[in-house]
ZAMARGU-4260 file (C-alpha; in steps of 0.2 Angstrom, whole numbers, plus 5000, padded with zeros to 4 digits):
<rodrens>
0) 5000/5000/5000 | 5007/5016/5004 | 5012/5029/5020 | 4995/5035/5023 | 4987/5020/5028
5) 4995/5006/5039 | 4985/4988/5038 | 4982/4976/5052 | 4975/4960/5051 | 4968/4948/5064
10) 4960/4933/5056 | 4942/4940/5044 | 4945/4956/5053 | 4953/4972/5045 | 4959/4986/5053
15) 4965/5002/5043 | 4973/5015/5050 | 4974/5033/5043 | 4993/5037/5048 | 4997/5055/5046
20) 4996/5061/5064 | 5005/5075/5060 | 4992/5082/5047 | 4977/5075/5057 | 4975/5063/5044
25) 4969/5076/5029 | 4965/5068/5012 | 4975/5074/4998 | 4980/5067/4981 | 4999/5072/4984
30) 4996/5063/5002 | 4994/5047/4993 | 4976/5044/5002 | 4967/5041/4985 | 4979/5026/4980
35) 4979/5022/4998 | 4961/5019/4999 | 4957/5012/4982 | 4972/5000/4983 | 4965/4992/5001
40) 4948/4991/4997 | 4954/4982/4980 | 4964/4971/4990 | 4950/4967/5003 | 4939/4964/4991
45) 4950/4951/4984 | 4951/4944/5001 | 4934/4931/5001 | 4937/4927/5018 | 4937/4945/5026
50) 4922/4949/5035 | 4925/4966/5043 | 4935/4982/5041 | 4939/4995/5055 | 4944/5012/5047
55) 4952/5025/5062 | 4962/5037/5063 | 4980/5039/5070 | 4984/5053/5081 | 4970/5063/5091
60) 4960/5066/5072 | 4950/5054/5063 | 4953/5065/5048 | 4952/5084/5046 | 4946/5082/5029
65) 4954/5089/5013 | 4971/5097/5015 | 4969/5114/5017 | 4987/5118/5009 | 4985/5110/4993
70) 4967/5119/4992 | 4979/5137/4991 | 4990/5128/4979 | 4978/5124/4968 | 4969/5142/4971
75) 4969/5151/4951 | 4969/5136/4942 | 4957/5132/4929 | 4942/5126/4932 | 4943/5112/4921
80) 4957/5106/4929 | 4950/5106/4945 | 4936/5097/4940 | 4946/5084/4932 | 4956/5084/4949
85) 4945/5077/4960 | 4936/5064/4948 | 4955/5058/4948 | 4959/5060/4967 | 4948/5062/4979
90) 4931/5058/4971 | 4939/5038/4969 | 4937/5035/4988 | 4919/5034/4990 | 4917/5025/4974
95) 4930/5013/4981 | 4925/5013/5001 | 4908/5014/5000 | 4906/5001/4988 | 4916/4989/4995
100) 4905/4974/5001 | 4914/4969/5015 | 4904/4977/5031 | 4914/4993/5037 | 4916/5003/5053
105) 4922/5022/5057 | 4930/5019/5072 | 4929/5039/5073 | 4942/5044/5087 | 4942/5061/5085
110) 4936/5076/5075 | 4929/5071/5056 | 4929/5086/5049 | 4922/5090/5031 | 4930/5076/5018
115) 4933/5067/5035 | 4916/5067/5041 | 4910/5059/5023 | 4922/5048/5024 | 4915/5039/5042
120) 4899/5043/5029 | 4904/5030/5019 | 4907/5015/5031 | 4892/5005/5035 | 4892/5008/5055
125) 4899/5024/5064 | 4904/5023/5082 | 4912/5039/5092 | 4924/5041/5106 | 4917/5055/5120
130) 4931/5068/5111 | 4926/5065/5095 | 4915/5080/5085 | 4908/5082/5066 | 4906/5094/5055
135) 4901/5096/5034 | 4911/5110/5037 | 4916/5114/5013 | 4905/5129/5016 | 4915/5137/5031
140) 4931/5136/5016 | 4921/5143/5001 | 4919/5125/4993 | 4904/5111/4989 | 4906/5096/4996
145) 4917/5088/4981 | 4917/5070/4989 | 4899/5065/4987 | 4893/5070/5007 | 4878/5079/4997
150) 4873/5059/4995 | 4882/5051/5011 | 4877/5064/5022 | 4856/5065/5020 | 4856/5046/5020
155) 4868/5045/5037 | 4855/5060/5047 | 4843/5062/5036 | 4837/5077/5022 | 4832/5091/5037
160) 4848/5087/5048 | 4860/5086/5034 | 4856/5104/5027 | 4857/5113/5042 | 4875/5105/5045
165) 4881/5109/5026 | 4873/5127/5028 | 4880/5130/5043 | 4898/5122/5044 | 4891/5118/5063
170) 4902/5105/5073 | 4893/5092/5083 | 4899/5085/5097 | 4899/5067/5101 | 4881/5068/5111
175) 4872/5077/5098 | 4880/5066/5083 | 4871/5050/5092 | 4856/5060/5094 | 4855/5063/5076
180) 4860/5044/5072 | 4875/5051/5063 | 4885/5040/5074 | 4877/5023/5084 | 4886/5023/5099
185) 4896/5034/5111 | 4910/5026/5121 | 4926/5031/5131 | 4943/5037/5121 | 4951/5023/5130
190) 4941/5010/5124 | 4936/5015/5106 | 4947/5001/5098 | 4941/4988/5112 | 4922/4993/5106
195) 4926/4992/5090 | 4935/4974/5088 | 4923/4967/5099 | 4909/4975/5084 | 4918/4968/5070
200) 4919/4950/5081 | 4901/4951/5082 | 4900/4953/5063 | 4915/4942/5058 | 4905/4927/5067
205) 4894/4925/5052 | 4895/4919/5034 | 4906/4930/5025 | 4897/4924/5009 | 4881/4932/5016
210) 4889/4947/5024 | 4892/4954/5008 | 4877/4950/5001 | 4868/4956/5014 | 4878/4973/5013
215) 4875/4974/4994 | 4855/4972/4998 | 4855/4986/5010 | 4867/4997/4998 | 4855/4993/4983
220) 4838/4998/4995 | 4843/5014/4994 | 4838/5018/4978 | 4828/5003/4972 | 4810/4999/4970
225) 4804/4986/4983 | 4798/4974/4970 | 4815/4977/4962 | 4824/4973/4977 | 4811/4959/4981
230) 4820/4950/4965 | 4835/4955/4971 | 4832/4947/4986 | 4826/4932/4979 | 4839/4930/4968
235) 4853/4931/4983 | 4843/4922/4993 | 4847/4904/4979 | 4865/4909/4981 | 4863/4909/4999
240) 4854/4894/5001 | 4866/4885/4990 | 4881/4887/5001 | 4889/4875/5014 | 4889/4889/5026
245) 4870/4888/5025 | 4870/4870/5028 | 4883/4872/5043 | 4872/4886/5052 | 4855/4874/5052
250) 4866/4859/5056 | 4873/4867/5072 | 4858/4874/5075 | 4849/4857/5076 | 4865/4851/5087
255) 4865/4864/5099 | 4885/4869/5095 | 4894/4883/5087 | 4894/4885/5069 | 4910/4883/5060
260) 4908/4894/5044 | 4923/4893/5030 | 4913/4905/5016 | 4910/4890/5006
</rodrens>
């Protein structure tokens, strides 16, 4: 991969760490996070036997968001270019995390500000340490949301919650982001990581066949027809019953045992 994310694995769970501390973790293209992200989400992809990702931040920042410097260095050049800029850079995140099937969770451990608050937008769960705050904060620098929060955003809080935090620039603290369901759960700084592994534990227990298709049903829910997910539905539901995973989860079921899933 490269410098701005490290990659730990323990077993079917995957834990990336955003890794520039000393930047509070800010995406940029000449930060390497683009390739960063697209090149992990590729390889977990890959990886049929993952069943959970943790994304978190080093440092005392989940991710300040885009990098402010590089905004100024690009400041005076042409629009088209600019345009062209994120469809190459940053816009490849979302398309890339977002997408991924494997279930994700923002371990957010401190603020997620603008690009960085999307970016928790785009993992499936969102869990907060007490420090942690949040803000859709482009129109507080003169910008739109470039990264796709416009989408992630109203789905996370809903329409009515999401316009007053991309009209305002507003920072939530970690109370009033559970209150708004931006974020499921509050817990103590010290024992973010601890919640979170025990989350993706809980996850990682089942089929990781049927984890992504299950993730790939709720993604697809979003902007389908019921009868067209019904089919949907229906359809994953043959591939789901046709798995030795299936047959191992009713067998140790009927035997009173835990089940011993290999993603066949």
């Amino acid at each position: 991969m490269n410098d701005f994310l490290t990659i730990a694995r323990d077993g079917p769970i995957v834990t990336l760490t955003m890794n520039m501390p000393e930047k509070r973790n800010a995406l940029s293209i000449e930060g390497g996070s683009t390739e960063a992200f697209t090149e992990a989400c590729a390889w977990i992809a890959a990886e049929r036997d993952v069943r959970a990702v943790i994304l978190t931040g080093a440092g005392s920042a989940f991710s300040a968001g885009g990098d402010l410097k590089a905004m100024r260095d690009r400041y005076g050049m042409p629009p088209a270019e600019i345009r062209d800029s994120y469809r190459r850079g940053i816009q490849k995140i979302p398309l890339a995390l977002y997408e991924l099937d494997v279930p994700t969770i923002a371990a957010v451990n401190g603020p997620a500000i603008g690009a960085g608050l999307d970016l928790a937008c785009m993992c499936d769960i969102r869990i907060g340490a007490e420090s942690s705050s949040y803000a859709e904060s482009f129109v507080s620098v003169g910008i739109v949301p470039g990264d796709g929060g416009a989408w992630l955003l109203p789905r996370a809080v809903g329409q009515s919650m999401a316009a007053e935090m991309a009209f305002t620039g507003d920072r939530l603290d970690a109370k009033a982001a559970l209150a708004c369901g931006l974020i499921s759960r509050v817990v103590p700084d010290d024992l973010l990581m601890e919640e979170a592994r025990s989350l993706a534990a809980r996850i990682a227990r089942n089929p990781p066949q049927v984890l992504r298709l299950t993730k790939r049903l709720l993604r697809e829910g979003q902007h389908m027809r019921l009868s067209s997910l019904l089919e949907l539905s229906a359809a994953y539901q043959a591939l789901a019953h046709s798995t030795e995973d299936h047959r191992e989860a009713l067998q140790s079921w009927f035997e009173k045992r835990p089940a011993q899933f290999q993603g066949r």
